[in-house]
C-alpha positions in Angstrom: -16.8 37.4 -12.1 -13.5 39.1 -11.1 -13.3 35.7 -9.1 -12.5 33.6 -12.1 -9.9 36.1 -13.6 -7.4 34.4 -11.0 -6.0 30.8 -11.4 -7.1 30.1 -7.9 -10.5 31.3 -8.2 -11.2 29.4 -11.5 -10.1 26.5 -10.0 -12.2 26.9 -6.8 -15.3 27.8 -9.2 -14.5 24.6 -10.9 -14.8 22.7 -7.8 -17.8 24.8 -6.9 -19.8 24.1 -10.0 -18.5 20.0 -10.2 -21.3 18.6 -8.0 -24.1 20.4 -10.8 -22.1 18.5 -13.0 -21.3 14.8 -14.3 -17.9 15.5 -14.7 -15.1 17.7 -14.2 -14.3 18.4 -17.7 -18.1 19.9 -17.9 -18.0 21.8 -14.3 -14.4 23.1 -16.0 -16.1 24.1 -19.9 -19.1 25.4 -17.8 -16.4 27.7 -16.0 -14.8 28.7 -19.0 -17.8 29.3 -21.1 -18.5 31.8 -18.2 -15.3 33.4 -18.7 -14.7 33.4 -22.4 -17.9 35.3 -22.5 -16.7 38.1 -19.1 -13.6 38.5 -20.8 -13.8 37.2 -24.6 -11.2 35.3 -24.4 -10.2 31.6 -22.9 -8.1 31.5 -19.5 -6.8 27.9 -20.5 -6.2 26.4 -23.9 -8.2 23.4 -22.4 -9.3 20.7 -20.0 -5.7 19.5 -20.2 -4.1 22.8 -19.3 -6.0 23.3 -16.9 -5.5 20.0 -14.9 -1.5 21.3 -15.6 -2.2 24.3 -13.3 -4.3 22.9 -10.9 -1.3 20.4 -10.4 0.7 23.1 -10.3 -1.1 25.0 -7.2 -1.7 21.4 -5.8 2.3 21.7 -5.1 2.4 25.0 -4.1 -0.1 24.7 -1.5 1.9 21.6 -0.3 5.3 23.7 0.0 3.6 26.4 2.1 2.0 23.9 4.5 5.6 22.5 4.8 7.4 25.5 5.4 5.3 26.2 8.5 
């Protein structure tokens, strides 16, 4: 569960979990639920935030691949 501690690998478990899911905002709560209860408390303050960091890393990965 270490995995989901990090912004990348919640993300990445989101994606993982999305195709057990009907959507992304469940594959995301399943993800949270998972961590609220590892760590007892939430990583994002919701669906909302976390589509904000997900953008976020989106452009971040971009920039790398760029600077190459």
């Amino acid at each position: 569960m270490r995995k989901i501690s990090t912004r990348q690998g919640f993300i990445d478990e989101v994606y993982t979990r999305l195709p057990g899911e009907k959507t992304m905002v469940e594959a995301y709560w399943s993800v949270e639920y998972d961590h609220m209860s590892f760590f007892d408390r939430p990583r994002y303050s919701g669906h909302e935030s976390f589509k904000t960091q997900v953008s976020k890393a989106r452009k971040k990965k971009r920039k790398t691949i760029q600077d190459e």
